[in-house]
Each structure stands twice: as C-alpha cells, then as structure tokens.
DOVO-437999 format. One record per residue (C-alpha): chain; x, y, z. Coordinates in nm, 2 decimals, always signed. Each point is the difference from the previous one (the first is absolute). Example, Ala and Ser with C-alpha at 12.3 -4.5 7.8 and 13.67 -1.06 7.14 Angstrom:
BEGIN
{unit=A; u=+1.23; v=-0.45; w=+0.78}
{unit=A; u=+0.14; v=+0.34; w=-0.07}
//
This chain:
BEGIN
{unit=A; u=+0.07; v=-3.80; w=+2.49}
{unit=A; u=+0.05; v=+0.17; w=+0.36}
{unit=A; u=-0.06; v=-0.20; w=+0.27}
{unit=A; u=+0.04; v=-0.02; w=+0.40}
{unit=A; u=+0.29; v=-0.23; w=+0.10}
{unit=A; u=+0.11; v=-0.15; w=+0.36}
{unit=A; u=+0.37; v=-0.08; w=+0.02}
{unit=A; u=+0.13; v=-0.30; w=+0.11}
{unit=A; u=+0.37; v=+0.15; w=+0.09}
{unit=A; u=+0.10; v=-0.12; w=+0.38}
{unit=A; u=-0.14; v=+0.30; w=+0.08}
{unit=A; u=-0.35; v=-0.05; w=+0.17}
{unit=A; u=-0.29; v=+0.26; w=-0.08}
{unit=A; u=-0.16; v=+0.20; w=+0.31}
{unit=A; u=-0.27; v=+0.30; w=+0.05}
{unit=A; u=-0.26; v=+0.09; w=-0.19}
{unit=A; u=-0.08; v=+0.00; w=-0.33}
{unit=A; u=+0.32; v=-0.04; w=-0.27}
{unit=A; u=+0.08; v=+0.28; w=-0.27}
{unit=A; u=-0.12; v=-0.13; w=-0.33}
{unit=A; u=+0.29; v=-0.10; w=-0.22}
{unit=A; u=-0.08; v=+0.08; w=-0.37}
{unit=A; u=+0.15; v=-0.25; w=-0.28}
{unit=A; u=+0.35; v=-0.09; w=-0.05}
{unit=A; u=+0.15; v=+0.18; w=-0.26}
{unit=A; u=+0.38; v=-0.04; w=-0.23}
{unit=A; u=+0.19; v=+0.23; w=+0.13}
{unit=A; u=+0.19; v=+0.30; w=-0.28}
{unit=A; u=+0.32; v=+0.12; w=+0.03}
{unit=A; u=+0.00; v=+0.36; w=+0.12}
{unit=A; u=+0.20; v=+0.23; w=+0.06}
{unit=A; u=+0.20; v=+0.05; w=+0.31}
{unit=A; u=+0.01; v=+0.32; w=+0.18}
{unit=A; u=+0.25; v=+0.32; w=-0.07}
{unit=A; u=+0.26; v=-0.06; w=+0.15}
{unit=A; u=+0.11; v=+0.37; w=+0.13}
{unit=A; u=+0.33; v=-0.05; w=+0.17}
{unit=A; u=+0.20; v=-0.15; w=+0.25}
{unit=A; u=+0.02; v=+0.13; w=+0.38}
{unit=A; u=+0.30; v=+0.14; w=-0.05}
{unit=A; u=-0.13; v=+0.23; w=-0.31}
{unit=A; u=+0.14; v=-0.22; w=-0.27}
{unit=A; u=-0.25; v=+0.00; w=-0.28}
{unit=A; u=-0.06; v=-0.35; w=-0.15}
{unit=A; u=-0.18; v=-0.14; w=-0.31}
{unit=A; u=-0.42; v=-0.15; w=+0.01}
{unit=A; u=+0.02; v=-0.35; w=+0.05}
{unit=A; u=-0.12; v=-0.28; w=-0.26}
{unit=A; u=-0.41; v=-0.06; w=+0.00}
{unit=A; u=-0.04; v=-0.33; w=+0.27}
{unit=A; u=-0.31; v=-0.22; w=+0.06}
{unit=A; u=-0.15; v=+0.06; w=+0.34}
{unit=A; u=-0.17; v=-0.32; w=+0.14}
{unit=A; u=-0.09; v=+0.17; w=+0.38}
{unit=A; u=-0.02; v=+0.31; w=+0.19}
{unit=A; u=+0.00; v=+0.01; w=+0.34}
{unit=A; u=-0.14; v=+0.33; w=+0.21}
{unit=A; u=+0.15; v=-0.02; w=+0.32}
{unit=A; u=-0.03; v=+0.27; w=+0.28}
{unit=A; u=+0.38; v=-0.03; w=+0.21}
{unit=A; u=+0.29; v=-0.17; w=-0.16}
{unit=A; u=-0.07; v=-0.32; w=+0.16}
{unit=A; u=-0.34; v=-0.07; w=-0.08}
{unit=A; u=+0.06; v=-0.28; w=-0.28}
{unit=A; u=+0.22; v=-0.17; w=+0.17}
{unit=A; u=-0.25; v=-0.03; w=+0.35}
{unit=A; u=-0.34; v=+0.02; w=-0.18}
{unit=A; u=+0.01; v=-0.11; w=-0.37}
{unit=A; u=+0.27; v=-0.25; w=+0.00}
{unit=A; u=+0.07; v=-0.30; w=-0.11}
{unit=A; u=-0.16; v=+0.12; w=-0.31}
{unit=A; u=+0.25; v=+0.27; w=-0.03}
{unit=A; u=+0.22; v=-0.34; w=+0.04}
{unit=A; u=-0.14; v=-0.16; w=-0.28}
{unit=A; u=+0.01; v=+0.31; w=-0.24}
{unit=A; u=+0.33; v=+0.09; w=+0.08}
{unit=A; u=+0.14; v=-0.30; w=-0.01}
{unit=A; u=-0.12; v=-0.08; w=-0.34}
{unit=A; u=+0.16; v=+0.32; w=-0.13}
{unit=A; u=-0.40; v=+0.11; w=-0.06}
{unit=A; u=-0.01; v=+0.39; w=-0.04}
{unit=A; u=-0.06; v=+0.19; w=+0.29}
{unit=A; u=-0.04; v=+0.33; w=+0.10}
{unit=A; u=-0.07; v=+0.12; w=+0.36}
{unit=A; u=-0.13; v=+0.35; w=+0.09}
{unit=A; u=+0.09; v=+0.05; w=+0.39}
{unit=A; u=-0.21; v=+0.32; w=+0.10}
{unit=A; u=+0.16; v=+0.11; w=+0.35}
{unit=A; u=+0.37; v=-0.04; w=+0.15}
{unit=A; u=-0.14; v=-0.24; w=+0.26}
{unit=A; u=+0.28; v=+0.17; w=+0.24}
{unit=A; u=-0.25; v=-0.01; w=+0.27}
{unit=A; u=+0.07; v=+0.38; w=+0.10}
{unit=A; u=+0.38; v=-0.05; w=+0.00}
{unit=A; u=+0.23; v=+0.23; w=-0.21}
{unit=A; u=+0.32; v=+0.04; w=-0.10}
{unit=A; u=+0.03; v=-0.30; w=-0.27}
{unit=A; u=-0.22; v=-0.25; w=+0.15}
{unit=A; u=-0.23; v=+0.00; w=-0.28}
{unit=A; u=+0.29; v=-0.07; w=-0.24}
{unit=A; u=+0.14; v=-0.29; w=+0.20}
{unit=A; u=-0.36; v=-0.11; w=-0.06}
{unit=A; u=-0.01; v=+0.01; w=-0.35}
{unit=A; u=+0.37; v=-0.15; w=-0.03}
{unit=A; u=-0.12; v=-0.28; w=+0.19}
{unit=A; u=-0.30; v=-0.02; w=-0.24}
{unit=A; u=+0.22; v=-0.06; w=-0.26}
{unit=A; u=+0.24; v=-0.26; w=+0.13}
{unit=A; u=-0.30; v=-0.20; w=+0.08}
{unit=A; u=-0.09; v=+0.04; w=-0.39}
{unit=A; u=+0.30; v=-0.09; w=-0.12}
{unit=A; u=+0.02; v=-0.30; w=+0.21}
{unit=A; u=-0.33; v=-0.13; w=-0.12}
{unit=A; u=+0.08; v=+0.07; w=-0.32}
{unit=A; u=+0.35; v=-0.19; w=+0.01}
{unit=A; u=+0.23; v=+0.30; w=-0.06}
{unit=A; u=+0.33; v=-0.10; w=+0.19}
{unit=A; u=+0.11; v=+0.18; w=+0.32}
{unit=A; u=+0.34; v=+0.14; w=-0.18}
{unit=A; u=-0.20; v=+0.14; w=-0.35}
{unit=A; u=+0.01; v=+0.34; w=-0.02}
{unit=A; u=-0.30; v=+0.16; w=+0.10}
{unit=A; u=-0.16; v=+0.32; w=-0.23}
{unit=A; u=-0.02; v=+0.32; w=+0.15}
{unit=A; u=-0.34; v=+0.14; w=+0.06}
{unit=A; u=-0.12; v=+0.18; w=-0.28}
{unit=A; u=-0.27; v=+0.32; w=+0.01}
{unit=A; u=-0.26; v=-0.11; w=-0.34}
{unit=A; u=-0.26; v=+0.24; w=-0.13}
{unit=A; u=-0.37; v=-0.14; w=+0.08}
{unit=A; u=-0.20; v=+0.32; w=-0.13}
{unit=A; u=+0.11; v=+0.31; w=+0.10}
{unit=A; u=+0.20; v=-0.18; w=+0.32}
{unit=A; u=+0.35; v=-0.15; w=+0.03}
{unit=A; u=-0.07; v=-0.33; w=+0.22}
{unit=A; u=+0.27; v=-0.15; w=+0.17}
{unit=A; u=+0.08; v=-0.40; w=-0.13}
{unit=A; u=+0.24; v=-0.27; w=+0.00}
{unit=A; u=+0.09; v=-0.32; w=-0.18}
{unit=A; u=+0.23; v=-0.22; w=+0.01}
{unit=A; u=+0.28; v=+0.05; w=-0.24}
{unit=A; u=-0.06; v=-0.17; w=-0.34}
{unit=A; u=-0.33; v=-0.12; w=+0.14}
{unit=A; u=-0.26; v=+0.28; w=-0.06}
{unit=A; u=-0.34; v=-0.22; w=-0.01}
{unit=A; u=+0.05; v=+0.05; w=+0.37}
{unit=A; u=-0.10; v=+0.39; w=+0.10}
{unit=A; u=-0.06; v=+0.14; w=+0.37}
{unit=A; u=-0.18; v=+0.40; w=-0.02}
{unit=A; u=+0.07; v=+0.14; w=+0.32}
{unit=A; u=-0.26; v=+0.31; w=+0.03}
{unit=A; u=+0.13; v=+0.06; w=+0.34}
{unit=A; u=-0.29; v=+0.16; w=+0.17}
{unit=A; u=+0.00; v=+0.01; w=+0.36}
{unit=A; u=-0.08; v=-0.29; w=+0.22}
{unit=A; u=-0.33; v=+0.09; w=+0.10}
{unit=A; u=-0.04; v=-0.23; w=+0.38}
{unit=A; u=-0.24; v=-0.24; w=+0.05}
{unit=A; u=-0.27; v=+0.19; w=+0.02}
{unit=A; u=+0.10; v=+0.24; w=-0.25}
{unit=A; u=+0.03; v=+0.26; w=+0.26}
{unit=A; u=+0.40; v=+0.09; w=-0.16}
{unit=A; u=+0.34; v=+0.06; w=+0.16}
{unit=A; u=+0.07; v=+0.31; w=+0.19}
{unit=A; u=+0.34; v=-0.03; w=-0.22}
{unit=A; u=-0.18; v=+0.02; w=-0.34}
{unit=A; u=-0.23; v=+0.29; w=+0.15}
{unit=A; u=-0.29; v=-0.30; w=+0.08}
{unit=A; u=-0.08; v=+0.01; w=-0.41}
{unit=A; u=-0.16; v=-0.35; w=-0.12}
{unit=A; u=-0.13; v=-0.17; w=-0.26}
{unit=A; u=-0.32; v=-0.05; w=+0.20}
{unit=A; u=-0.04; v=+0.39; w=+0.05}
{unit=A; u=+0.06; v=+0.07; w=-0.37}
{unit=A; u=-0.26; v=-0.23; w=-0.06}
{unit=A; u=-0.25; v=+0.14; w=+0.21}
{unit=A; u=+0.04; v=+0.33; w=-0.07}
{unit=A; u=+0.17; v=+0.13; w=+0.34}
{unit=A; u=+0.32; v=+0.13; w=-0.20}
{unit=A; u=+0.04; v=+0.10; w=-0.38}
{unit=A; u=+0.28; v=-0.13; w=-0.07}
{unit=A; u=+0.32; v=-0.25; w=+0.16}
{unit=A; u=+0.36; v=+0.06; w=-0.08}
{unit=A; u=+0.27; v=-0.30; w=-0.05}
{unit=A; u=+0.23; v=-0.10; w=+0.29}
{unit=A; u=+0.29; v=+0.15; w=-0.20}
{unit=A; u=-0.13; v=+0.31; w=-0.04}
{unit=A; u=-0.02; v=+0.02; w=-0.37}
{unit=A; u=-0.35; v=-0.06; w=-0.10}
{unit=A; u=-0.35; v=+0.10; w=+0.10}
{unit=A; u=-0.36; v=-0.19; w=-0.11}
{unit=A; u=-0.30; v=+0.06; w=+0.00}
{unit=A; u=-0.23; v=-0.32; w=+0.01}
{unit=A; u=-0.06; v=+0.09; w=-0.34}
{unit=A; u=+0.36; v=+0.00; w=-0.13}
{unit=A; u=+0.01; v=-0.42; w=+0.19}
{unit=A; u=-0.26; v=-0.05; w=-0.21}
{unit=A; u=+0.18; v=+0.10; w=-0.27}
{unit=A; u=+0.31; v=-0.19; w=+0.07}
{unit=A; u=-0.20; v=-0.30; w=+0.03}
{unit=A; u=-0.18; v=+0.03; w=-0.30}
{unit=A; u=+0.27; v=+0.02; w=-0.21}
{unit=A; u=+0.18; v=-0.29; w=+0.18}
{unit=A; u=-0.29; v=-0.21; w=-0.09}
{unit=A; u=-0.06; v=+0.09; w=-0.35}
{unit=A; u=+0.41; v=-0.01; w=-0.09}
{unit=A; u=+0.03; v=-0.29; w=+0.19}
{unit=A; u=-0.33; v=-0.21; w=-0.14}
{unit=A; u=+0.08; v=-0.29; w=+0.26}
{unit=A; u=-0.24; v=-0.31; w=+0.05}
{unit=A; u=+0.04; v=+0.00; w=+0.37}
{unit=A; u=-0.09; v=+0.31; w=+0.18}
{unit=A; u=+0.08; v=-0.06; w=+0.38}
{unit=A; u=-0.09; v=+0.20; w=+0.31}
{unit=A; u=-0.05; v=-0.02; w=+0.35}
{unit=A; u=-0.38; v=+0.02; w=+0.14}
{unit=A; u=-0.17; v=+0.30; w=-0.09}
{unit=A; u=-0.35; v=-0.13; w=+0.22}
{unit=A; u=+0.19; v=+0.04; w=+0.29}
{unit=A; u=-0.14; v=+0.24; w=+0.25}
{unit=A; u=+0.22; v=+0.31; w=+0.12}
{unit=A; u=-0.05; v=+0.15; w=+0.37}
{unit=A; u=+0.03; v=+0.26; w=+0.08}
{unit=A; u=+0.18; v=-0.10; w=+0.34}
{unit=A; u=+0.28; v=-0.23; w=+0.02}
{unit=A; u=-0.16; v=-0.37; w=-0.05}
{unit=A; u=+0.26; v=-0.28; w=+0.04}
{unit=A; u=-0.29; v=-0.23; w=-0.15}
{unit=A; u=-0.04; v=+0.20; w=-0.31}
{unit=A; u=+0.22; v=+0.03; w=-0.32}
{unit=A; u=+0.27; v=+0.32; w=-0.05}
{unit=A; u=-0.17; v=+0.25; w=-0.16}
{unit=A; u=+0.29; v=+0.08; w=-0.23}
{unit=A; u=-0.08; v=-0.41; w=-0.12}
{unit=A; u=-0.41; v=+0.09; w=-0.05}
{unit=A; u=+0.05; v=+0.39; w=-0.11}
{unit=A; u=+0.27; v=-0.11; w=-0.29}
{unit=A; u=-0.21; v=-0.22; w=-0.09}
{unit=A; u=-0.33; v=+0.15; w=-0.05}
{unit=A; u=+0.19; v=+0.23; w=-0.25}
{unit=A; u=+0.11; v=-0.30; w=-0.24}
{unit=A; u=-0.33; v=-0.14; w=-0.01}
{unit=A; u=-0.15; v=+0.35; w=-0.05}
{unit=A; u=+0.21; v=+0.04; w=-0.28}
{unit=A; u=-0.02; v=-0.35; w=-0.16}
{unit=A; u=-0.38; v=+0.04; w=+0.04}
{unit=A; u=+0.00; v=+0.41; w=-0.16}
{unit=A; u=+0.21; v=-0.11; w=-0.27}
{unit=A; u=-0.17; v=-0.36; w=-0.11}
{unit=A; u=+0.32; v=-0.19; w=+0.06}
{unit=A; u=+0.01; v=-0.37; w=-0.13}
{unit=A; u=+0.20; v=-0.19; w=+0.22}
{unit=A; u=-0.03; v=-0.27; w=+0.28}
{unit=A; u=+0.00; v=+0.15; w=+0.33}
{unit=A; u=+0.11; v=-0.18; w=+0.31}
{unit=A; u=-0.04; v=+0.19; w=+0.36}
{unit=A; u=+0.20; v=-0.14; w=+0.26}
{unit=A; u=-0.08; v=-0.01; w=+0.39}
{unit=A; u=+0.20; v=+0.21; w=+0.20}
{unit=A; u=+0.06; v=+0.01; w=+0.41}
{unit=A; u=-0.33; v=-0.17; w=+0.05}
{unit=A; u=+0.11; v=-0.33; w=-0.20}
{unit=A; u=+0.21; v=-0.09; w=+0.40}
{unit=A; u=-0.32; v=-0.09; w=+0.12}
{unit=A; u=-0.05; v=-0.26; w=-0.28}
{unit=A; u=+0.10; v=-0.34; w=+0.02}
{unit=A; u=+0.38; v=-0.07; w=-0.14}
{unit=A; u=-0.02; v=-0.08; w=-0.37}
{unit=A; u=+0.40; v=+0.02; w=-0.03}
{unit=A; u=+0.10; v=-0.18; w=+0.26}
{unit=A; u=+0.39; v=-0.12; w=+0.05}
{unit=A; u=-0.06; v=-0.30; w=-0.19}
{unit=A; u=-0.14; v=+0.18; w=-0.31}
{unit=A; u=+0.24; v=+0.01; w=-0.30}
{unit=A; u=-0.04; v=+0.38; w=+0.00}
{unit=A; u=+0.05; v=+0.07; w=+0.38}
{unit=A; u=+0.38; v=+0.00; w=-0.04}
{unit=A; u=+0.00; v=+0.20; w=-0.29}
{unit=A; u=-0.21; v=+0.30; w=+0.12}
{unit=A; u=+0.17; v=-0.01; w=+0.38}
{unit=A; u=+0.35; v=+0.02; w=-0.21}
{unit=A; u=-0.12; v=+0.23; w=-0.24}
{unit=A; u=-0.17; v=+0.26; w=+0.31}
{unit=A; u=+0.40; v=-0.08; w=+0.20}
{unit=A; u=+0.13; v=+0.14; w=-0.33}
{unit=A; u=-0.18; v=+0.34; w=+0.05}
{unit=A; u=+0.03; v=-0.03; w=+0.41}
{unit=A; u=+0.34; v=+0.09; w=+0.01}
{unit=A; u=-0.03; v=+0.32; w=-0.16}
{unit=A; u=-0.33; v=+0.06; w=+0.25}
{unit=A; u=+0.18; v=+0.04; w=+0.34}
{unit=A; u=-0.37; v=-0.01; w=+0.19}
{unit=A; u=-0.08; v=-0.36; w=-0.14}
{unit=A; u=+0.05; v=-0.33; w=+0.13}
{unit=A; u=+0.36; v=-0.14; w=-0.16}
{unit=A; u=-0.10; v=-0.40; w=+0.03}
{unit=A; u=-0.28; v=-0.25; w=+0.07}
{unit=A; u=+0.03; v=+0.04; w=+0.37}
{unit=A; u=+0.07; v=+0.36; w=+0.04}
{unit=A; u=-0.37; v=+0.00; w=-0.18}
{unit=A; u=-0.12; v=-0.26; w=+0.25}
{unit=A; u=+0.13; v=+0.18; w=+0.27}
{unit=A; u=-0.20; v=+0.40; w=-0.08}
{unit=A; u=-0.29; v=-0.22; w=+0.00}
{unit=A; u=+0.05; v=-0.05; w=+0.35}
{unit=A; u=+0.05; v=+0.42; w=+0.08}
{unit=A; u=-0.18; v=+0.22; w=+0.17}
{unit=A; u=-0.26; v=+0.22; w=-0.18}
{unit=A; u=+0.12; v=+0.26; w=+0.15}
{unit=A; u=+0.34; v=-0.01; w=-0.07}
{unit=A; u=-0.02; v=-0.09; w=-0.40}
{unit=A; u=-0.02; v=+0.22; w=-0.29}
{unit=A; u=-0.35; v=+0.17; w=-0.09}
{unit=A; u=+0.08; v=-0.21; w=-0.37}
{unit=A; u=-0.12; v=-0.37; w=+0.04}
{unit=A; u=+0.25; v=-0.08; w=-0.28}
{unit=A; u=+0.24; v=+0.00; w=+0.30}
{unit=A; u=-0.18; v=-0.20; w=+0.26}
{unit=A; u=-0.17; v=-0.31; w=-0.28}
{unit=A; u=+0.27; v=-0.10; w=-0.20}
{unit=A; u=+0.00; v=-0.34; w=+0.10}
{unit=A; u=-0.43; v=-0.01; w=-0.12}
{unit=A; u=+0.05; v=+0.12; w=-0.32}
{unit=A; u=+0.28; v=-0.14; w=-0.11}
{unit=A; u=-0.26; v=-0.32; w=+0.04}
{unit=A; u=-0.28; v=+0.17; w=-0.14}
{unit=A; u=-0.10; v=+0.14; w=-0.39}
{unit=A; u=-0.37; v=+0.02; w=+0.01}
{unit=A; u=-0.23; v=+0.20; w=-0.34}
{unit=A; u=-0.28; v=+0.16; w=+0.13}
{unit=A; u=-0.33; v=-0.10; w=-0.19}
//
C-alpha cells in the first residue's frame, strides 16, 4: 500500500509541504542504455542490464556533492546503482573547457566515494542513445552501476537571465516560453523543452529506480538577481522532473533537497558529524578541477569573509563552508 514517509537520514527536512513518496517497490533488472560510441568515434558494444537503486537530477556538475550529499555518500559507497543526469555545464559563463574540467572533477569525486583507486584506469566518456539523442556519460571502468549523463545545456545564471557567451539561452527561458528552443555547450545538440522531457522520461522508465532525487522545485525564481533566493537552473531543472514523474505516473520515492537557502539553516553536518569529512573530502575531490572554488577548509572560511561585490554572481563560490555543513529535504 502507498503511503507518505518522513526520512530519518541526517539530513533534516525544511519548507513546506513534502512530495508524497509512493510505496517501495523490488527493483528489475533493465536494460542499460545503447551505448553508441566512444569520444574518439570507436564504436563499442550495449552494456549488460544493471539494477538502478537512485537517480539523482542535478542542475551544474556539482550539485550532489554541495546539496544532496552525504546521501550520494551513502549510495555510492555501498556500490548502490546510481545514475545522475547533470542538465547544464555549470561553467558559470566561462569557455574554452571549463565545463569539462567540471565534469572531470565530477567524476573523480565519484570514484573516490565509490572506492575506485587513484591509479585505476578511468573509462572514456561514452555518447549512449536515450531516444533519438546521443547523451554524453561516464563510468568508471568495470564499474557501470555508476552512470553520470551530461546534457550539457548552458549555464543559465542565477536568475536564469543566461550567459552573453551561450547567446543568454536558459533553461528558465525555455521553460517559460521566451525562446523555442536551447542548444548544448558543445554545439552538437538542440532541445526543445519537449525533447528534456523526453530524455527524462525515458531515463525514468529504463532506469525504474526507488529513489528519485532532486533539488527544490517550490523554490521561487526572480526575475532579478536575489542572493536570498535559490539558482533558477536548481528550481527550473527541477520542475521538469517532477512534471514528468507526475505526467507519466511514476512509482518511486522522491526526495527534494534544499538548495542555497539551506546556509541560513542551522548546521546539521557539523565537523564533528561522521559524514562532515567525507562530503568536505569528497567536494576537494571535484575543487581541483573547478579553479573558481575554495581548494580547503579555510580558503572556504575565508570567501565567507569577501566582499559582495567582488565575488562571483554563483553563491556556490562564496557558501562553501555552509553547505558543506548543511543537507536539508524540503517538506
């Protein structure tokens, strides 16, 4: 029978009213995606059917780490099956390959969680057929219960107003109707909001995970720069999963995660939990592959202390040191 649950995770609950989590059910073995091809062009063979435990929708590459870790520890670490879908670059309006750094970093932090040692040889990214789109991935080699989809959209600003370098396209104005359509950061793909609806969907149903996960989707969205309210790219990414999961009856438990507002709540991680060290280690992992983060405990101490003025529109930059205190749900 479905029924409403609370978790009792470290992570305390926040906001207004909780998504209703439908029953627990045994997960099937499915089948993984088509694996298309390598990055350099080398065609490769689909990949055995895995369980998937979780799936995590995260807007910028380091979102689970700051936002829905430790349980992102804790599933890891057990060798649970994950998958992650990261909407944008999270580059912030850099080019070049700043969002690629990014993602590397996002997958060193992985594979520390999950235990793969610093000298195994890591597997190439991978393009894999979801519909009638190849979505970038990775895995670690020999390890592929563990999946990261880049879509690569652009990083849409706090407010959602876009980059001048991605020609100011977002998620946010996709959303609301401003543009038709948003093209990848590499160039190679253009969506409609119908076609990420698509992509999700068909994550979800091949994927048939108990835990769907996602950052707050009540959030409100200004249309001015707020430093007190949430990145639209965070609230806009995830309004579209929970769109979806609602359109297409999903059974799963659903868990929406606090995002820049959980600073202002009281430490609930703090350095003497057991899983303070392990997220802090876990975000350093990805920090040195993110040149505009904090690289240690005081560097993040110390941007606390910055001016305003002088500090990156992006409060990932500026409240390292809060979150990596902080997991919150909103209910």
């Amino acid at each position: 029978m479905a029924r409403s649950t609370r978790s009792l995770h470290p992570a305390a609950e926040c906001g207004a009213e909780v998504i209703v989590a439908t029953e627990t059910k045994h997960l099937a073995k499915i089948p993984n995606f088509e694996v298309k091809k390598e990055a350099e062009g080398k065609t490769v063979e689909s990949e055995e059917g895995w369980y998937c435990g979780s799936i995590y929708f995260t807007a910028h590459p380091v979102d689970s780490l700051l936002f829905q870790n430790p349980d992102l520890f804790h599933d890891l670490f057990v060798l649970k099956c994950v998958t992650t879908v990261v909407f944008t670059s999270g580059d912030r309006g850099n080019t070049d390959n700043f969002s690629f750094a990014l993602e590397h970093g996002l997958e060193e932090a992985y594979s520390w969680i999950a235990g793969v040692p610093a000298n195994e040889p890591k597997r190439k990214a991978t393009l894999v057929k979801i519909g009638k789109y190849e979505v970038p991935s990775w895995a670690p080699k020999d390890m592929p219960s563990m999946q990261i989809l880049y879509l690569r959209l652009p990083d849409g600003a706090p407010a959602g107003q876009g980059y001048d370098t991605n020609g100011g396209e977002s998620l946010k104005k996709l959303y609301n109707k401003e543009i038709k359509s948003i093209t990848t950061t590499d160039g190679n793909v253009t969506y409609t909001l119908e076609d990420l609806k698509d992509i999700i969907v068909t994550v979800l149903h091949e994927r048939q995970a108990n835990d769907i996960r996602v950052l707050n989707y009540k959030a409100s969205v200004s249309h001015e720069y707020n430093t007190d309210l949430d990145h639209a790219d965070h609230t806009i990414s995830a309004k579209l999963v929970i769109e979806v999961i609602e359109e297409e009856k999903i059974r799963a438990n659903v868990k929406v995660y606090a995002g820049h507002f959980m600073r202002k709540l009281e430490a609930n991680l703090g350095p003497l939990h057991p899983d303070y060290e392990r997220k802090a280690n876990a975000f350093f992992k990805y920090a040195e592959h993110d040149e505009q983060m904090c690289q240690n405990l005081e560097e993040c101490e110390d941007e606390l202390e910055g001016d305003e003025a002088d500090l990156f529109l992006d409060r990932d930059v500026k409240h390292i040191s809060h979150y990596l205190e902080r997991e919150y749900y909103v209910s």
